[in-house]
Jmol script that loads the backbone (N, CA, C; Angstrom):
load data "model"
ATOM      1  N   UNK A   1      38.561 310.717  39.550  1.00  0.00           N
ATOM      2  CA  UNK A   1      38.813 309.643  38.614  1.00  0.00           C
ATOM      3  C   UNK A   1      39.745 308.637  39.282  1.00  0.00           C
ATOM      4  N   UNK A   2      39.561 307.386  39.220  1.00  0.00           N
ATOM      5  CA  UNK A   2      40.081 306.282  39.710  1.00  0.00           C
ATOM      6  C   UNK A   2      41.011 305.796  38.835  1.00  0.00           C
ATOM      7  N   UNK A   3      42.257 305.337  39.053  1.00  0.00           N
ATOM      8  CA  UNK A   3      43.002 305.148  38.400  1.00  0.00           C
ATOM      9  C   UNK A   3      43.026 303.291  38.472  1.00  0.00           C
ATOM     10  N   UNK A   4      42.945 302.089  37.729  1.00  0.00           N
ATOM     11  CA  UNK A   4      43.082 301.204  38.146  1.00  0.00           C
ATOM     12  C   UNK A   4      43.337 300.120  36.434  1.00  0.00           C
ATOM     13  N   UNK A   5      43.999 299.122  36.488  1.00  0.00           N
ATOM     14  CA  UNK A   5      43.801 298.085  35.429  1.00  0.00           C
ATOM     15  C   UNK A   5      42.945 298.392  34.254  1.00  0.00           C
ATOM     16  N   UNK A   6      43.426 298.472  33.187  1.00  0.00           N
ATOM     17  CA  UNK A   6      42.487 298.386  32.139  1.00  0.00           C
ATOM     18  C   UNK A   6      41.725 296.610  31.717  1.00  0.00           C
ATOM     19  N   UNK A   7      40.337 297.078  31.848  1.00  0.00           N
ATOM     20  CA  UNK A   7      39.941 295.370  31.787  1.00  0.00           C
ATOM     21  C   UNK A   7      40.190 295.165  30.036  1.00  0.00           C
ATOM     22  N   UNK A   8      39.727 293.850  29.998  1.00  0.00           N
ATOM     23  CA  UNK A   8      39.141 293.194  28.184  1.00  0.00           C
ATOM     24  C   UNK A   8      38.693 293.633  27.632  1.00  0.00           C
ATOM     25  N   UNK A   9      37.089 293.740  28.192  1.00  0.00           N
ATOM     26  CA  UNK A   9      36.230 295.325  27.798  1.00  0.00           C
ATOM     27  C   UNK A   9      36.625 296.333  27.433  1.00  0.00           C
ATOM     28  N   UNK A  10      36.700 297.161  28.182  1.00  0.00           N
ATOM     29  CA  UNK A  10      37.195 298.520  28.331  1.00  0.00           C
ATOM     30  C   UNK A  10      38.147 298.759  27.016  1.00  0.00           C
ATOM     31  N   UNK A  11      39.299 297.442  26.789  1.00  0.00           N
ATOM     32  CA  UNK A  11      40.704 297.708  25.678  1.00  0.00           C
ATOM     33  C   UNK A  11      39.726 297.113  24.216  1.00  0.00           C
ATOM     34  N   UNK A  12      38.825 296.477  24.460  1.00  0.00           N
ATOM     35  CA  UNK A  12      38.287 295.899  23.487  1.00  0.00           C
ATOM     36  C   UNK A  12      37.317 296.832  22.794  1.00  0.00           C
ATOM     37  N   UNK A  13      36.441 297.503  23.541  1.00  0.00           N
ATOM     38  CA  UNK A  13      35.751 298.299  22.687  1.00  0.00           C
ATOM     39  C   UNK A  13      36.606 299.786  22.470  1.00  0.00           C
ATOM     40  N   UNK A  14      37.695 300.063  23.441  1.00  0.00           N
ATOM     41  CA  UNK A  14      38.638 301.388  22.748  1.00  0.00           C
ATOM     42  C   UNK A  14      39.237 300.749  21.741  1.00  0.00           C
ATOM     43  N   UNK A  15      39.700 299.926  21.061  1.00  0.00           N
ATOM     44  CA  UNK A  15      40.529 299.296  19.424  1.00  0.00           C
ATOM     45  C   UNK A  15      39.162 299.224  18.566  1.00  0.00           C
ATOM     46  N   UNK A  16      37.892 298.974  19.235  1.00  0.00           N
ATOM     47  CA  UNK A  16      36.838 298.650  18.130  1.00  0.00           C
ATOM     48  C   UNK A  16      37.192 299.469  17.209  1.00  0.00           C
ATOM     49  N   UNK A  17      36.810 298.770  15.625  1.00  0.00           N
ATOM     50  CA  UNK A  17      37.036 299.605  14.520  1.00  0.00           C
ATOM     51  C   UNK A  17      38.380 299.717  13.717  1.00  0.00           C
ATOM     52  N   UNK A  18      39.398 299.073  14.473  1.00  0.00           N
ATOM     53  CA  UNK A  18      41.006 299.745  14.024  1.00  0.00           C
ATOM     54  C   UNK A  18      41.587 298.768  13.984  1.00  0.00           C
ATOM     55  N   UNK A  19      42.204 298.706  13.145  1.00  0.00           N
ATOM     56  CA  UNK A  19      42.993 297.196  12.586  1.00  0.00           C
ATOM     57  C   UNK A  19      44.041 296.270  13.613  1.00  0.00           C
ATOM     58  N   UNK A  20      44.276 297.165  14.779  1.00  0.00           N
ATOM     59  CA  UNK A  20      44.866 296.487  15.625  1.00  0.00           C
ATOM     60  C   UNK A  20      43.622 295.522  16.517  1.00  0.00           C
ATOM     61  N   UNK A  21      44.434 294.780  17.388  1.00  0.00           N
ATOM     62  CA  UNK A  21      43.659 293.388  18.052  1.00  0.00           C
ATOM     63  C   UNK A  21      44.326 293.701  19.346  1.00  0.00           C
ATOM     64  N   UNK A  22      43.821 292.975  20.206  1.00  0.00           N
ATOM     65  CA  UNK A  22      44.168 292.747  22.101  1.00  0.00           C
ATOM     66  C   UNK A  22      45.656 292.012  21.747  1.00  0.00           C
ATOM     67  N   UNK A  23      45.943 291.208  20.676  1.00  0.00           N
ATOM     68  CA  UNK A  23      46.454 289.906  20.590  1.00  0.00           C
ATOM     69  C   UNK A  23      47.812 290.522  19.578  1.00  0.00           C
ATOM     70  N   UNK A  24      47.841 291.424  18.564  1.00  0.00           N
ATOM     71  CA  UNK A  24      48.952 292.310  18.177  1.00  0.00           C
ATOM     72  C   UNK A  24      49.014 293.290  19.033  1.00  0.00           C
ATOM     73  N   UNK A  25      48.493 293.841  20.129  1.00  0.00           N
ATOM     74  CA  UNK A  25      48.909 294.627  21.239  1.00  0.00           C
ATOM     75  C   UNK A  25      49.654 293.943  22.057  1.00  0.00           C
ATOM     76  N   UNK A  26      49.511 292.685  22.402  1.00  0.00           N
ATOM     77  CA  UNK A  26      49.945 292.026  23.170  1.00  0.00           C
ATOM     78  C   UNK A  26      51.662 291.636  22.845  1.00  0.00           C
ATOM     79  N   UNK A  27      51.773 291.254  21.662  1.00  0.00           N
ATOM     80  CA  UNK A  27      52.967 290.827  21.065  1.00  0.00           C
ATOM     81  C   UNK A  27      53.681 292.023  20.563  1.00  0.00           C
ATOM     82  N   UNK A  28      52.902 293.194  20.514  1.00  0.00           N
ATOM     83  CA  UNK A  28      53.907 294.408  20.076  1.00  0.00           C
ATOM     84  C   UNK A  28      54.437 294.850  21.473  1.00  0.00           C
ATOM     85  N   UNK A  29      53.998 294.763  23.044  1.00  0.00           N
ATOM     86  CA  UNK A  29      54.264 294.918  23.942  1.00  0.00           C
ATOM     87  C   UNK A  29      55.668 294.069  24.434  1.00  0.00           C
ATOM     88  N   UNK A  30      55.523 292.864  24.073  1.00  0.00           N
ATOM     89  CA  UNK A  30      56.428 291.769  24.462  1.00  0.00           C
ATOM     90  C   UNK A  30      57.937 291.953  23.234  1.00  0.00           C
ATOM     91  N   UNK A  31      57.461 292.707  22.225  1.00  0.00           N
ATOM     92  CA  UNK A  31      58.591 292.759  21.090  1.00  0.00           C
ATOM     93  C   UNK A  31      59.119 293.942  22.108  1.00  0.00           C
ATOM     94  N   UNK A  32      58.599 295.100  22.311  1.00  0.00           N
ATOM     95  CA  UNK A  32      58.793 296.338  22.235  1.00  0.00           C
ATOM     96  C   UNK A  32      60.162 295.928  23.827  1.00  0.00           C
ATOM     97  N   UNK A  33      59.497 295.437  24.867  1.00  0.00           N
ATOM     98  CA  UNK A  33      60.006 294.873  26.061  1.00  0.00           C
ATOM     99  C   UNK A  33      61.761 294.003  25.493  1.00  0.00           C
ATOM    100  N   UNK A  34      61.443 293.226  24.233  1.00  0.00           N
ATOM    101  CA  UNK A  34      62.831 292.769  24.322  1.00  0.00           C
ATOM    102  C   UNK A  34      63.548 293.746  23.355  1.00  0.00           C
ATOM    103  N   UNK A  35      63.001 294.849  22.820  1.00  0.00           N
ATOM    104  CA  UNK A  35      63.857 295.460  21.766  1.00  0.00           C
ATOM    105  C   UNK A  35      64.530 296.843  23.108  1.00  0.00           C
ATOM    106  N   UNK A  36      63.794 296.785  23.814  1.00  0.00           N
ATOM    107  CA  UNK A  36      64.567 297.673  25.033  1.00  0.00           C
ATOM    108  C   UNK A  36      65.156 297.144  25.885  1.00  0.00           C
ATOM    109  N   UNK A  37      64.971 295.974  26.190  1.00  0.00           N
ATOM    110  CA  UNK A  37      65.936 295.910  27.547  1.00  0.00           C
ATOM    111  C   UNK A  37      67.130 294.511  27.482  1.00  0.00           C
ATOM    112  N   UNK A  38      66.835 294.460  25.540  1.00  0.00           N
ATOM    113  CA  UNK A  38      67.764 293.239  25.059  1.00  0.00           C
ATOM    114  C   UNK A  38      67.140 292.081  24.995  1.00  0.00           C
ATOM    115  N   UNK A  39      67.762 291.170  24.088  1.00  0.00           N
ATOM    116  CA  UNK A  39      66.654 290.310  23.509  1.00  0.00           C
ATOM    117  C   UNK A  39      67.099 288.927  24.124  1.00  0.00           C
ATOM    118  N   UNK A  40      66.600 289.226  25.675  1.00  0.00           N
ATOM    119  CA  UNK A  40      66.465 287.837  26.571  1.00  0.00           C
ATOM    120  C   UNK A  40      65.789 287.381  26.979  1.00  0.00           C
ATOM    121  N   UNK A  41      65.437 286.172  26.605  1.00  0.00           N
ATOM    122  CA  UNK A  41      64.748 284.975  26.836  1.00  0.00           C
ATOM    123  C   UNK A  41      63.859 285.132  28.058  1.00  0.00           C
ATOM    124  N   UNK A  42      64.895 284.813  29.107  1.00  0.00           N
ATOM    125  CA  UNK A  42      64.286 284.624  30.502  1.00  0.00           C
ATOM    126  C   UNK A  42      64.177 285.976  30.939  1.00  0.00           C
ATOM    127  N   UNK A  43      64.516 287.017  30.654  1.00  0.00           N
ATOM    128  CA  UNK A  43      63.870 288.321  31.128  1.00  0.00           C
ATOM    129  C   UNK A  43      62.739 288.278  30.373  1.00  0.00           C
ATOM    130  N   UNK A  44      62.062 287.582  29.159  1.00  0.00           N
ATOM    131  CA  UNK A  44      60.325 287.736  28.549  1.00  0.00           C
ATOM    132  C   UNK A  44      60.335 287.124  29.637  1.00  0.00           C
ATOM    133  N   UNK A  45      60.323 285.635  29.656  1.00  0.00           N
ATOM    134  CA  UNK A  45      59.509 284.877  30.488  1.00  0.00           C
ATOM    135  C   UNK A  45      58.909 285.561  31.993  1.00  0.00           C
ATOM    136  N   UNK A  46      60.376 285.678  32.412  1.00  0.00           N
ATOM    137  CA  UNK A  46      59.881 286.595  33.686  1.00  0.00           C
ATOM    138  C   UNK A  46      58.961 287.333  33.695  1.00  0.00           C
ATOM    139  N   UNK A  47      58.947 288.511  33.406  1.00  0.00           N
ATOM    140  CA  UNK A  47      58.141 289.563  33.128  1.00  0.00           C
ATOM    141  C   UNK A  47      56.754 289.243  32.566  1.00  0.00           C
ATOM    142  N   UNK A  48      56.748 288.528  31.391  1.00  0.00           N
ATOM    143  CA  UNK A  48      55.720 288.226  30.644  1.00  0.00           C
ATOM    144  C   UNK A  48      55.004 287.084  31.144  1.00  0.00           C
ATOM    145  N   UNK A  49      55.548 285.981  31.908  1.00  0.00           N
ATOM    146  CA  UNK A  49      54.950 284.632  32.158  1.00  0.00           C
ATOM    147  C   UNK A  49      54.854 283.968  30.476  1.00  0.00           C
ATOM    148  N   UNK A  50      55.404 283.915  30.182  1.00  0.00           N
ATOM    149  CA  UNK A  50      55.275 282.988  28.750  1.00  0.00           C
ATOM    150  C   UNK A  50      56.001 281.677  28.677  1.00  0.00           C
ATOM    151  N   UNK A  51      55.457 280.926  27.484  1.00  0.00           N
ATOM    152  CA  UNK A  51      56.227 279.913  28.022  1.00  0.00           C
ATOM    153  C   UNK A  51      57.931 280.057  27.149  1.00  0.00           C
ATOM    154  N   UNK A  52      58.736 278.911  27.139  1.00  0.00           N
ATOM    155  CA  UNK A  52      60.175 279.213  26.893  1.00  0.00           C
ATOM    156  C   UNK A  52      60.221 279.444  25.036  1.00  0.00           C
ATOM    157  N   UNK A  53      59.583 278.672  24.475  1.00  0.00           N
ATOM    158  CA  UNK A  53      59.635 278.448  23.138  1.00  0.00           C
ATOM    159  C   UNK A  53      59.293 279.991  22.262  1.00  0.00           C
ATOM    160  N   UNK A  54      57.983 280.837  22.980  1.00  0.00           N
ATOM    161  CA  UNK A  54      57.474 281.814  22.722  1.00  0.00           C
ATOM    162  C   UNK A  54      58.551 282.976  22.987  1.00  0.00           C
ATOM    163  N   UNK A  55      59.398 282.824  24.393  1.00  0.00           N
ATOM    164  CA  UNK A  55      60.292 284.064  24.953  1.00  0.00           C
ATOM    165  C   UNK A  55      61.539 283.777  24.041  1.00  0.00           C
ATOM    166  N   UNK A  56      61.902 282.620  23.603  1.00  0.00           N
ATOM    167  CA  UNK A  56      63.230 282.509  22.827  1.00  0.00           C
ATOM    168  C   UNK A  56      62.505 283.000  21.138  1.00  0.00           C
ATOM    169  N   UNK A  57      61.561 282.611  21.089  1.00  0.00           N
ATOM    170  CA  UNK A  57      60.665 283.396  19.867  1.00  0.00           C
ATOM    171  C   UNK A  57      61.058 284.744  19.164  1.00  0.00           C
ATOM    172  N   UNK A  58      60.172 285.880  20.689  1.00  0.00           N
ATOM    173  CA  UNK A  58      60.512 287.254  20.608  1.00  0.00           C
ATOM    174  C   UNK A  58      61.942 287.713  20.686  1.00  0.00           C
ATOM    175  N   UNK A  59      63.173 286.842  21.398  1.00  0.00           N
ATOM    176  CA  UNK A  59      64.426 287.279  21.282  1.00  0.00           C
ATOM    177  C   UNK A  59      64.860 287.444  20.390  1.00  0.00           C
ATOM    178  N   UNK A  60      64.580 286.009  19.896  1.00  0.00           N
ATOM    179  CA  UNK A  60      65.226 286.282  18.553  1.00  0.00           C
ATOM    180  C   UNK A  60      64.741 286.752  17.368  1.00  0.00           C
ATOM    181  N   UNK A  61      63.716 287.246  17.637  1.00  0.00           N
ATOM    182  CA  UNK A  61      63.017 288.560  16.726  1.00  0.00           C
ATOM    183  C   UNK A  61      63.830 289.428  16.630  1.00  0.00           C
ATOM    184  N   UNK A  62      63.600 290.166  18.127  1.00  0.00           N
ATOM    185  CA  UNK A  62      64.439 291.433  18.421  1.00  0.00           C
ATOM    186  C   UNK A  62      65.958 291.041  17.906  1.00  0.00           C
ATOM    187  N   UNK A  63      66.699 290.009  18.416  1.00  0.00           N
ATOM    188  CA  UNK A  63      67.939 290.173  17.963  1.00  0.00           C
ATOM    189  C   UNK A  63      68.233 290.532  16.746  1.00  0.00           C
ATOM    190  N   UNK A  64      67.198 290.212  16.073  1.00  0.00           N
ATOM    191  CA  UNK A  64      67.027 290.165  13.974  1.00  0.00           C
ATOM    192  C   UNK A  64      67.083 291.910  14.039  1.00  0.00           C
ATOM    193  N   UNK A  65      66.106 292.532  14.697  1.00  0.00           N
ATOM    194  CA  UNK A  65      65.502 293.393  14.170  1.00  0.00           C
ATOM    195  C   UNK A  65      66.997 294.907  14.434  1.00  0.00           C
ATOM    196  N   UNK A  66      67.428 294.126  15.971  1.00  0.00           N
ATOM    197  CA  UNK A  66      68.553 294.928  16.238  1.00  0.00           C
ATOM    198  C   UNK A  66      69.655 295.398  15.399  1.00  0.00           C
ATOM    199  N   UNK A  67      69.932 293.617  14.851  1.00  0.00           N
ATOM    200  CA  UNK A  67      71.164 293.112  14.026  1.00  0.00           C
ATOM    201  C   UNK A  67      70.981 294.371  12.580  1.00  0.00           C
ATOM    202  N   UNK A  68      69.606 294.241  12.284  1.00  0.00           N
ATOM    203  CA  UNK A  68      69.242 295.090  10.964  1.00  0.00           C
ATOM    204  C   UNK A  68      69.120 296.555  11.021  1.00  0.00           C
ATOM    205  N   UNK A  69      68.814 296.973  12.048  1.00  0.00           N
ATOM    206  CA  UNK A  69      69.057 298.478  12.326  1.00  0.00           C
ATOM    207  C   UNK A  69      70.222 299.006  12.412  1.00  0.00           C
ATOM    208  N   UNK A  70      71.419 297.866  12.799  1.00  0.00           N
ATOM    209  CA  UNK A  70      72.602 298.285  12.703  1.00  0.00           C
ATOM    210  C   UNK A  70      73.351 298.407  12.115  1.00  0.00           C
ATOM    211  N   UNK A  71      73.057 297.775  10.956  1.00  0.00           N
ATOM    212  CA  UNK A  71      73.436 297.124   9.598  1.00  0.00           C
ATOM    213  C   UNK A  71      73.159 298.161   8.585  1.00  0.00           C
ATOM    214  N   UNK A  72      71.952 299.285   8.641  1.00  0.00           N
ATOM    215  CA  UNK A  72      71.302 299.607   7.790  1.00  0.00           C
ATOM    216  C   UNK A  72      71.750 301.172   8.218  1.00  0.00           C
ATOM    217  N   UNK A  73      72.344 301.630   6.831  1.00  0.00           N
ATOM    218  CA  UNK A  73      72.909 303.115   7.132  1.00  0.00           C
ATOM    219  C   UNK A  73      71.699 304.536   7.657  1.00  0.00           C
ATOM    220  N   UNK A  74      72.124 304.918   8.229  1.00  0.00           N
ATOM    221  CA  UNK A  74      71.536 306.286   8.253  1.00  0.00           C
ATOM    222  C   UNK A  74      71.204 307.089   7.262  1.00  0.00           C
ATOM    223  N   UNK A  75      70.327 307.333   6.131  1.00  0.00           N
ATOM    224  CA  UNK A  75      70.253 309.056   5.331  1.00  0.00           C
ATOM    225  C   UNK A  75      71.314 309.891   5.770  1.00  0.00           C
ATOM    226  N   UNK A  76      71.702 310.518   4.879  1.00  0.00           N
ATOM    227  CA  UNK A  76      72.577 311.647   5.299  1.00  0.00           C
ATOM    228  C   UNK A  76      71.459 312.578   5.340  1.00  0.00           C
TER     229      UNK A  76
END
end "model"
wireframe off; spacefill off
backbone 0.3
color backbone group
């Protein structure tokens, strides 16, 4: 077995059927990227090639999402 890139194809007909898209994979990847390694701008861009408006976008998603997890008590 060859290990190599997953094409369009290939990701497109494995989601067939399931409410996710190429395009919420894509942006749950780029959230997931700033909710781990901190919610910076030019580390999306880098990584992601996006443009600036989109990477200051997802930051400040993540910063939201951070801010609220921290905010929000634990269950005992």
């Amino acid at each position: 077995m060859e290990n190599c890139p997953a094409g369009k194809l290939w990701v497109t007909n494995a989601v067939r059927g399931l409410t996710a898209t190429l395009e919420r994979f894509r942006i749950d990847r780029q959230l997931e990227e700033a909710l781990t390694c901190g919610p910076d701008p030019l580390h999306l861009a880098a990584v992601f090639g996006i443009d600036d408006k989109t990477a200051i976008r997802y930051a400040n998603a993540a910063r939201h999402l951070l801010q609220t997890a921290a905010e929000t008590p634990e269950p005992p």
